[in-house]
Residue frames relative to the residue before (quaternion, step in Angstrom):
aa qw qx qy qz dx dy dz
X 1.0000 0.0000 0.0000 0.0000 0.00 0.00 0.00
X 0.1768 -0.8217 0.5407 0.0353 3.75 -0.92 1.16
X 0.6540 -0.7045 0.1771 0.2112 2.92 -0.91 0.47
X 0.2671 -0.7865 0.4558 0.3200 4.04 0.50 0.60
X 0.0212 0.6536 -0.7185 -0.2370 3.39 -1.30 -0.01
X 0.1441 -0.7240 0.6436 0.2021 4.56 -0.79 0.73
X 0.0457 0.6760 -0.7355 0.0024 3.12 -1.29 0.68
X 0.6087 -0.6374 0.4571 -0.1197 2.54 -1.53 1.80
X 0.1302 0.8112 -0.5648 0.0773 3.97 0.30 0.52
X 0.0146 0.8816 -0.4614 0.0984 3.72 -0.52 1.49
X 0.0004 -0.8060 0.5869 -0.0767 3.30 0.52 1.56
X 0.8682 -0.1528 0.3816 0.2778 3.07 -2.10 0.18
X 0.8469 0.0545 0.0083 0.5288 4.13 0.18 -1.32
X 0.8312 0.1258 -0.1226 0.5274 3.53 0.87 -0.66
X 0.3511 -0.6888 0.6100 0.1739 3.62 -1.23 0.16
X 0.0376 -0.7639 0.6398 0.0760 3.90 -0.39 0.80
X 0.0640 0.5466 -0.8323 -0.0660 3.60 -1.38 0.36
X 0.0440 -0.6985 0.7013 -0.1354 2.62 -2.08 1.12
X 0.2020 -0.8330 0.5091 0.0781 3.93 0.06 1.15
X 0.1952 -0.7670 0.5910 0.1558 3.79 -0.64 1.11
X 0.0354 0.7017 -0.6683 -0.2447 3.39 -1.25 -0.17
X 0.7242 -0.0336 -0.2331 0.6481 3.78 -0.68 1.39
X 0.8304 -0.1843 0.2131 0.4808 3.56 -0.76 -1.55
X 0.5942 0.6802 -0.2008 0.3794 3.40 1.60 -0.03
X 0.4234 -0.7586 0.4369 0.2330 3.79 -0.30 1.29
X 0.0541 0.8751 -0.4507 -0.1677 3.51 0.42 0.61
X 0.7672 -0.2571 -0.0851 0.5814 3.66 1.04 0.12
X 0.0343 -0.8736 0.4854 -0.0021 3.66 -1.72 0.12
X 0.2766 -0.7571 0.5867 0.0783 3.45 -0.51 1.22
X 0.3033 -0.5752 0.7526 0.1037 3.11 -2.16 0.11
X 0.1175 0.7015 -0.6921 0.1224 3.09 -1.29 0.71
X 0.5863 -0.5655 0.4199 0.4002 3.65 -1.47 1.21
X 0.2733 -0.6543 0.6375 0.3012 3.82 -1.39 0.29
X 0.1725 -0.8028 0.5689 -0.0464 3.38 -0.87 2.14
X 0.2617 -0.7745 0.4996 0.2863 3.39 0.22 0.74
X 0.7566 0.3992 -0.3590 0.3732 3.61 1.01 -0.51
X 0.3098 0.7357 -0.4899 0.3504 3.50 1.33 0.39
X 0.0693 -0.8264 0.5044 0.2404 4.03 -1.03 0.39
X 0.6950 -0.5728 0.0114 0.4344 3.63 -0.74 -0.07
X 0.1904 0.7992 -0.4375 0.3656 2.79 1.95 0.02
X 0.7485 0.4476 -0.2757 0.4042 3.11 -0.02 -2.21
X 0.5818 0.6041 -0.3746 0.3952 4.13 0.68 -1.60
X 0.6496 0.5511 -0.3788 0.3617 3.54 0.53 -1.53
X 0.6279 0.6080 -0.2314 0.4272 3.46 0.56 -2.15
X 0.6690 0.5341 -0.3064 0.4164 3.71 0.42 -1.32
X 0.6212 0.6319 -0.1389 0.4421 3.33 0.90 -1.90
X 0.6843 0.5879 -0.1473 0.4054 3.50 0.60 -1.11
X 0.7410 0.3119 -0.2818 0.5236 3.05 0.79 -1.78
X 0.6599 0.4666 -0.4723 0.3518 3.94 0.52 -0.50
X 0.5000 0.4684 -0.6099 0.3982 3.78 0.64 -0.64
X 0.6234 0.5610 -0.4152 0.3524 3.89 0.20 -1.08
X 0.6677 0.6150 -0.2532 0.3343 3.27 0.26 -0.63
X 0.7057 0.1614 -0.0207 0.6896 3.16 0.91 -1.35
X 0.6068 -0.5107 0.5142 0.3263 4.27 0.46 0.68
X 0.5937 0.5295 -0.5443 0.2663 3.57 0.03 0.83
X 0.2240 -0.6395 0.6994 0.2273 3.60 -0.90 1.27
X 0.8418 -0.2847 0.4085 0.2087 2.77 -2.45 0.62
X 0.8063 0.4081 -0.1762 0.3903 3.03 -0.07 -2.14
X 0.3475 0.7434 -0.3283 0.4678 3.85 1.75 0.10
X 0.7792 0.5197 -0.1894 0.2947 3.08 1.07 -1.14
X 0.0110 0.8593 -0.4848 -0.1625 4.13 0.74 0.45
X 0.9060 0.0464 -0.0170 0.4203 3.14 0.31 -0.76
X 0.0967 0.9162 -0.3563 -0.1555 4.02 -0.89 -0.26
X 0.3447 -0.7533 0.5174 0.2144 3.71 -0.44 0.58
X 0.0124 0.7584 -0.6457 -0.0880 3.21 -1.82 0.19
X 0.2384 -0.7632 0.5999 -0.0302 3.29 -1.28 1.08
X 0.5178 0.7318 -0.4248 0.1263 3.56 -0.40 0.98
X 0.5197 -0.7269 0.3913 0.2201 3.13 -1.27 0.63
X 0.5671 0.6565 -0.2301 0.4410 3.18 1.76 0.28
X 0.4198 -0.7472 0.4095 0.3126 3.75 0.14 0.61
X 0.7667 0.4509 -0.1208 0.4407 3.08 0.40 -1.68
X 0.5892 0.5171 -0.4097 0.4665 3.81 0.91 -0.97
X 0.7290 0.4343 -0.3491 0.3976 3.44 0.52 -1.52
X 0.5543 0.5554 -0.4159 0.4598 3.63 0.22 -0.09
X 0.6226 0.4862 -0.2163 0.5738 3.42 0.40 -1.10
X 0.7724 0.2771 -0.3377 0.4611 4.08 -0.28 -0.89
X 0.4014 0.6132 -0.5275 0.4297 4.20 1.45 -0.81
X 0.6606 0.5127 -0.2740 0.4750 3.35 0.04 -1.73
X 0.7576 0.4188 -0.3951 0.3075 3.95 -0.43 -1.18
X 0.6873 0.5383 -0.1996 0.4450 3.11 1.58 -1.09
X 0.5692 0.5566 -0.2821 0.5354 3.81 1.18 -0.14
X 0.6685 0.4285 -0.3566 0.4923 3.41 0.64 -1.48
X 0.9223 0.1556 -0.1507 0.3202 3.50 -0.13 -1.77
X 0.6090 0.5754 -0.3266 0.4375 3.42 1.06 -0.71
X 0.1735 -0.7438 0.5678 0.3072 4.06 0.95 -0.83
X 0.6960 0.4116 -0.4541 0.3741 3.82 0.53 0.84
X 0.5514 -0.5567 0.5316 0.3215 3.65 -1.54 0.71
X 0.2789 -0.7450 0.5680 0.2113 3.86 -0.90 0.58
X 0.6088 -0.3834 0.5893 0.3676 3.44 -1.63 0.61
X 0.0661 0.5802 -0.8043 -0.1097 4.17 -0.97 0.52
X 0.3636 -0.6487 0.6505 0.1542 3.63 -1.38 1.16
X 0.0334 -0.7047 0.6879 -0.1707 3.28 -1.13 1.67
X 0.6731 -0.3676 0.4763 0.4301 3.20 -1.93 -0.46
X 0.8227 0.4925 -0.1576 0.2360 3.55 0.97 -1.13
X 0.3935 0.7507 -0.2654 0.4596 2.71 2.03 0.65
X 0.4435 -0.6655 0.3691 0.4734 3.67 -0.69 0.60
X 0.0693 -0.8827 0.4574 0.0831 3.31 -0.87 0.65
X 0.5520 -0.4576 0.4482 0.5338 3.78 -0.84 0.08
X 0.9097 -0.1000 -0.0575 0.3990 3.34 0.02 -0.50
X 0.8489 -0.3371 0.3565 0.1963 3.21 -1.86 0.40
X 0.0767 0.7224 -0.6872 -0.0033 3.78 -0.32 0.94
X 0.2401 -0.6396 0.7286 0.0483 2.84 -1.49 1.33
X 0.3711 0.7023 -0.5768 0.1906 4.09 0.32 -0.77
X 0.6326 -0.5632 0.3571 0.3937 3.54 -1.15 0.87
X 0.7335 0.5846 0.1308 0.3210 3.11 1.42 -1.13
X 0.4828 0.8341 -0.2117 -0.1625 2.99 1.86 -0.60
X 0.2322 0.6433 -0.6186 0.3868 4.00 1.88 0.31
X 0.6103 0.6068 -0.4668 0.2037 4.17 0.30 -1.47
X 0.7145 0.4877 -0.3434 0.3657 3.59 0.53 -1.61
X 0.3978 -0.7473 0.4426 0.2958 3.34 -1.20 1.30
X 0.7799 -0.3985 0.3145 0.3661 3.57 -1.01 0.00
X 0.5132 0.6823 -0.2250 0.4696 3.37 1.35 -1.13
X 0.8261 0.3180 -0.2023 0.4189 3.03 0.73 -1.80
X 0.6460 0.5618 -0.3148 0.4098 3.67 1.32 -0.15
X 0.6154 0.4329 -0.3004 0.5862 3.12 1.36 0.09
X 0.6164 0.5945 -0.3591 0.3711 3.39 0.87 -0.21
X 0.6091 0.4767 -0.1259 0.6211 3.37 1.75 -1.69
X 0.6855 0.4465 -0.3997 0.4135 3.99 0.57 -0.79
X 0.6629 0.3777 -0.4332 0.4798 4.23 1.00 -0.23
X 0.6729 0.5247 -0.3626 0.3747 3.55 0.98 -0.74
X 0.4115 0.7366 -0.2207 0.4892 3.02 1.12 -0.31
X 0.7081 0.1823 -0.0656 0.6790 3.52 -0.06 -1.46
X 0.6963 0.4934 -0.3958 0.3392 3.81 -0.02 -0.26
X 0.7425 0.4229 -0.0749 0.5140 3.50 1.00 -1.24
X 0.1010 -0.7517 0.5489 0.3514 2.98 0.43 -2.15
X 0.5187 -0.5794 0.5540 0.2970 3.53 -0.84 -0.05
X 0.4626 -0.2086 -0.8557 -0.1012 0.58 -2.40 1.41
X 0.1787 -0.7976 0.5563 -0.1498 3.23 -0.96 1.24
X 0.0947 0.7370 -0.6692 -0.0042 3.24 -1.25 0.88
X 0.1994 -0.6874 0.6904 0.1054 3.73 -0.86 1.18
X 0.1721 -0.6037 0.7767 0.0514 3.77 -1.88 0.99
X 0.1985 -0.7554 0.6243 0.0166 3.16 -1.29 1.18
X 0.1749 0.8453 -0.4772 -0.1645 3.43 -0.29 0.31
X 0.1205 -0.7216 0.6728 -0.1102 3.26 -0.35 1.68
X 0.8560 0.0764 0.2325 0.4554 2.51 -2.18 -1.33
X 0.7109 0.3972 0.0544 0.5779 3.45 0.62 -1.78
X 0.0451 -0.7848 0.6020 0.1402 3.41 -1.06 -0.02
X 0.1247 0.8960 -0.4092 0.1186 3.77 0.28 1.77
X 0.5132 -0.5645 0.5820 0.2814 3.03 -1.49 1.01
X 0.4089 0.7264 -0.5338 -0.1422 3.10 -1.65 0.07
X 0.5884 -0.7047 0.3914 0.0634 3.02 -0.91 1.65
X 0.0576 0.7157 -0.6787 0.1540 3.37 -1.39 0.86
X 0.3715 -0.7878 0.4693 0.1452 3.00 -1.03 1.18
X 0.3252 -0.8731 0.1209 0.3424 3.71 -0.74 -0.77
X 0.0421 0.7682 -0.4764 0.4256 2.29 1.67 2.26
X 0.3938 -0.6421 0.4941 0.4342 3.60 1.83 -1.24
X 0.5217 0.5353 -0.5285 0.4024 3.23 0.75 0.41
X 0.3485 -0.7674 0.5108 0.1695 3.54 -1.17 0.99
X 0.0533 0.9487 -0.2829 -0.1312 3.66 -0.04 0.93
X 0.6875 -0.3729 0.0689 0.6193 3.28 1.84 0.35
X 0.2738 -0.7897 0.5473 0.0436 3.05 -1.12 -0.76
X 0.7843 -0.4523 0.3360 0.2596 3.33 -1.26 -0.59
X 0.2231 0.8152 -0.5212 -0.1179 3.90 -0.34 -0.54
X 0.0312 -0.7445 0.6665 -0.0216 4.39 -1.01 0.87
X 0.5042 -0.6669 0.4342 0.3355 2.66 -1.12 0.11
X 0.5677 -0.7274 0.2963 0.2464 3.67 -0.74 0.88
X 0.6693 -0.5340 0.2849 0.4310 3.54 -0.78 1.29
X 0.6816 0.4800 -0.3563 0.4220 3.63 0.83 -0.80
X 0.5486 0.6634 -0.2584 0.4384 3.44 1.09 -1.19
X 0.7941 0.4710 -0.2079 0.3231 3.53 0.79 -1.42
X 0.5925 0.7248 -0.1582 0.3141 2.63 1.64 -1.28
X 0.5858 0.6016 -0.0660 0.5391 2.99 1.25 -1.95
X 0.7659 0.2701 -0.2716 0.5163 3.95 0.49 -0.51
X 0.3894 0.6555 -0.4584 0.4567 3.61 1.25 0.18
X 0.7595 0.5324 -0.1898 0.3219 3.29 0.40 -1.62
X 0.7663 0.4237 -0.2086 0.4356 2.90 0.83 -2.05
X 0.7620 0.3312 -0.3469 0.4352 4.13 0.87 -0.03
X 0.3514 0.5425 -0.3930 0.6540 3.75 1.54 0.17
X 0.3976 -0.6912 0.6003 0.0616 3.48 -1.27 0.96
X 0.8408 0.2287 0.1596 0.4640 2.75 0.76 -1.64
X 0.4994 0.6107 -0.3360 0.5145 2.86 1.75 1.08
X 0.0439 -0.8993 0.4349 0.0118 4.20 -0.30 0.63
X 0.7433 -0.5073 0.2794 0.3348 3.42 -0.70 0.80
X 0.1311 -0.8762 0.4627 -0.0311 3.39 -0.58 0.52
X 0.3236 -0.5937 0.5989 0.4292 4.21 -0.59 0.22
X 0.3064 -0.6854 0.6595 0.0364 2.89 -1.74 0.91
X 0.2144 0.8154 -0.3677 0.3925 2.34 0.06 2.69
X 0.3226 -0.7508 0.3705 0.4416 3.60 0.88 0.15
X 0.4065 -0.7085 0.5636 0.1231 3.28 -1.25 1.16
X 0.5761 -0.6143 0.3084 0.4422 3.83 -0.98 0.77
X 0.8524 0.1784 -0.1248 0.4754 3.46 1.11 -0.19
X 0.4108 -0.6276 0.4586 0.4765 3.53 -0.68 0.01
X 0.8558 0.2699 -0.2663 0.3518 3.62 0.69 -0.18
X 0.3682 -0.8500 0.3397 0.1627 2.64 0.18 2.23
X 0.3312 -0.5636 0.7482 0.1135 3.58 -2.02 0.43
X 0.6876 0.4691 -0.2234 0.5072 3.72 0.79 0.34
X 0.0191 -0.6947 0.5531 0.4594 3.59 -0.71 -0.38
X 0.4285 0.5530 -0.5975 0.3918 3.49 0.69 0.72
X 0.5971 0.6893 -0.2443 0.3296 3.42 1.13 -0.64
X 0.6208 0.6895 -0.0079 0.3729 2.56 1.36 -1.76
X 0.7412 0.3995 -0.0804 0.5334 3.45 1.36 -1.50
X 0.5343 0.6187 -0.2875 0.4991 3.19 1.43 -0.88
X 0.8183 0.3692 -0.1803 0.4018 3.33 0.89 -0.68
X 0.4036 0.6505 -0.3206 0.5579 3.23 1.55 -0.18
X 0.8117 0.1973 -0.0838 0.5434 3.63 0.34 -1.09
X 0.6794 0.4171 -0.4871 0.3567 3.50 0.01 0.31
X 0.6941 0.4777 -0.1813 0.5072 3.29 1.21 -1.38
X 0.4238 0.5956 -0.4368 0.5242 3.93 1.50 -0.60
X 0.7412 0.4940 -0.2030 0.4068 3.92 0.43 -1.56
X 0.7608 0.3816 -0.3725 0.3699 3.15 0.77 -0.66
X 0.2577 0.7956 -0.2929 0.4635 3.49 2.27 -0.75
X 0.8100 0.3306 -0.1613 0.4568 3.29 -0.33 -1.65
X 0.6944 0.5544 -0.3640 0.2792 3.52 0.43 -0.81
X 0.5822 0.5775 -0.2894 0.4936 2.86 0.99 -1.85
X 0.7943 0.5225 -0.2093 0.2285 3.08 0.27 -1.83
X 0.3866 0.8111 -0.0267 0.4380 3.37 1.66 -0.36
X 0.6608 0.5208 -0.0034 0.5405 2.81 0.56 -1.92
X 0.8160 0.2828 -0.2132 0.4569 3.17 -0.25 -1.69
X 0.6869 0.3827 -0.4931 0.3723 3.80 0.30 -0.64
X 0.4280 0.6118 -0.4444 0.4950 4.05 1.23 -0.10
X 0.7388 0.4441 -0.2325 0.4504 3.71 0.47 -0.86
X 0.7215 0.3823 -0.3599 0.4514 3.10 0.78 -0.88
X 0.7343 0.5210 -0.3029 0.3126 3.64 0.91 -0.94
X 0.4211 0.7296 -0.3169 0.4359 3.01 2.17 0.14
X 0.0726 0.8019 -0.5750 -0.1454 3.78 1.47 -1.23
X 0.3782 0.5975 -0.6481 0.2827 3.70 0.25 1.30
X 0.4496 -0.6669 0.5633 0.1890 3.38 -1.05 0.89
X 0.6167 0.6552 -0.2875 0.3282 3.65 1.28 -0.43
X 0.6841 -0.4698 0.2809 0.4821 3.95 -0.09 0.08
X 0.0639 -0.7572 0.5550 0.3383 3.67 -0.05 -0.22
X 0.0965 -0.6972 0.6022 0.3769 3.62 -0.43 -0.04
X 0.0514 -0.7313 0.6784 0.0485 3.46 -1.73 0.16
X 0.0485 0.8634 -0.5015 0.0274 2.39 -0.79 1.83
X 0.4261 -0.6402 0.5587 0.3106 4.58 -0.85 0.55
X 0.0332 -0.6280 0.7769 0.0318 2.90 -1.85 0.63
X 0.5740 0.6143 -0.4266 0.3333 3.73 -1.30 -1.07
X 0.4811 -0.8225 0.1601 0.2576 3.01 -1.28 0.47
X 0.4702 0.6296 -0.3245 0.5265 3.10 1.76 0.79
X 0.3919 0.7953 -0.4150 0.2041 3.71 1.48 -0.03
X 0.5714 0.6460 -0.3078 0.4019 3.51 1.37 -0.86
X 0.8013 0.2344 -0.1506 0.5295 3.58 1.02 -1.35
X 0.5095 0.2464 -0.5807 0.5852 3.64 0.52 1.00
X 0.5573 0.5377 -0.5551 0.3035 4.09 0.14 0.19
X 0.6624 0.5414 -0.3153 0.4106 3.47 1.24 -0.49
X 0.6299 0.4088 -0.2851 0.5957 3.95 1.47 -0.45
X 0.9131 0.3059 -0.1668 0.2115 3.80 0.55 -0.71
X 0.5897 -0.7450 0.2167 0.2242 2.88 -0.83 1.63
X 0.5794 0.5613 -0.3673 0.4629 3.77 1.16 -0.39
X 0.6546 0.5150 -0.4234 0.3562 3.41 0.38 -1.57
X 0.2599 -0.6141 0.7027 0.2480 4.01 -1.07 0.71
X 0.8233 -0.2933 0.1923 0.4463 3.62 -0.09 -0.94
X 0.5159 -0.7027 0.4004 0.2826 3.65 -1.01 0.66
X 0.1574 -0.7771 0.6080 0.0407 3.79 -1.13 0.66
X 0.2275 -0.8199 0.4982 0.1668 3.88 0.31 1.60
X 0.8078 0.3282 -0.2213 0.4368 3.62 0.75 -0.77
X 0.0403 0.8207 -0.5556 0.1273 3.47 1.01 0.48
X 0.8136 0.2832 -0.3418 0.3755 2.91 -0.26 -1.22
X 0.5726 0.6868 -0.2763 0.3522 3.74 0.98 -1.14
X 0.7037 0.4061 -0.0742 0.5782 3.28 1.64 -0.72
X 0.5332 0.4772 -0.3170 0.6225 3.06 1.45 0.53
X 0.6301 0.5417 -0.2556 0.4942 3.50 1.09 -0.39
X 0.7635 0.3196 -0.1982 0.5250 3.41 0.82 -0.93
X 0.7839 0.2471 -0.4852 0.2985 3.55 0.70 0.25
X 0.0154 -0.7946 0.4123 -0.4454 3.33 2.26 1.32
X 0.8304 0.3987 -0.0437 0.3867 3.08 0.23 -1.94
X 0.5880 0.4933 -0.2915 0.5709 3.53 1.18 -0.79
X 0.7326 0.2831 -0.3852 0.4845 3.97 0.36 -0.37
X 0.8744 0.2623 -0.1803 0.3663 3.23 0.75 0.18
């Protein structure tokens, strides 16, 4: 029996756990972030997936959390005290970190984004810019001294999408998918194309004014996460390649320096 390490990723629409053993993702789930959920309910949830994939408790040594949610993170502290009997890693600024925050601000930068920049980082190096497309859809920048210096924040393709509708009458949800053209023959077309090709726009478009305002002569990598990073990775011209568990992989080597 080896040891497990769960980390806890608490965004805004979705909630990822994901259970390492050494440097290896051995499995992970997703689940909506209910603020009105308690830890009871978390525990139960937590349970039924260890079943699933054969994980015992007593498996469990150690665990981190990362969120951008007040109220959740409280709630999963607690799940982790009551049933588990251990104290989680809460990802801050004041943690040791791969790299250097400079931000004016550095309590401001959410967890997400420090886990996101602390694997790209150690994975890539710097200069570096990770795109998240979540809730939000953020830049953040690293240099390639390691010094994290900010970045970007939009709202997220889902986010946008979702206030389109609800003030458009005569507008209706849609898959977020790229249409054969940009000039749609549909209004399903029509929107489809608006928002995918807008996303891939902004990114790109993004990016490069990051790069340029960088004036490094040095590669930049750029790398996507979120769950839509794959299908804007196929239209845009910056993204190099996509990393689903970033952030998760930013957590656990969080936990290991600390």
């Amino acid at each position: 029996m080896r040891d497990l390490l769960l980390t806890i990723d608490i965004g805004n629409t979705h909630t990822e756990l994901g259970f390492f053993r050494e440097e290896k993702l051995e499995a992970h789930w997703r689940l909506t972030s209910q603020v009105s959920r308690t830890e009871d309910e978390c525990w139960m949830m937590l349970r039924m997936f260890c079943a699933s994939s054969g994980i015992r408790e007593e498996q469990i040594k150690g665990t981190i959390i990362s969120s951008v949610v007040p109220n959740l993170t409280s709630v999963f502290i607690q799940m982790s005290r009551n049933y588990l009997e251990l104290q989680p890693v809460v990802v801050n600024s004041l943690l040791k970190l791969p790299i250097k925050i400079t931000y004016k601000n550095p309590r401001a930068v959410g967890a997400d984004r420090i886990c996101d920049t602390a694997a790209g980082f150690q994975c890539y190096g710097g200069p570096l810019i990770v795109v998240d497309l979540g809730t939000a859809t953020t830049f953040d920048v690293v240099n390639e001294k390691g010094e994290y210096l900010g970045g970007a924040i939009a709202p997220g393709i889902e986010t946008s999408a979702i206030d389109l509708f609800r003030r458009a009458a005569k507008l209706f949800p849609v898959q977020f998918e790229f249409p054969a053209r940009i000039i749609g023959r549909t209004t399903k077309e029509s929107i489809q194309a608006g928002i995918m090709f807008g996303v891939v726009e902004q990114v790109d478009g993004i990016v490069k004014r990051i790069i340029a305002e960088l004036g490094t002569d040095k590669k930049v990598h750029v790398i996507g996460t979120g769950g839509l990073a794959n299908t804007i990775l196929s239209r845009s011209e910056t993204i190099e390649k996509v990393e689903p568990f970033l952030t998760l992989e930013g957590m656990r080597i969080i936990y290991d320096l600390n």
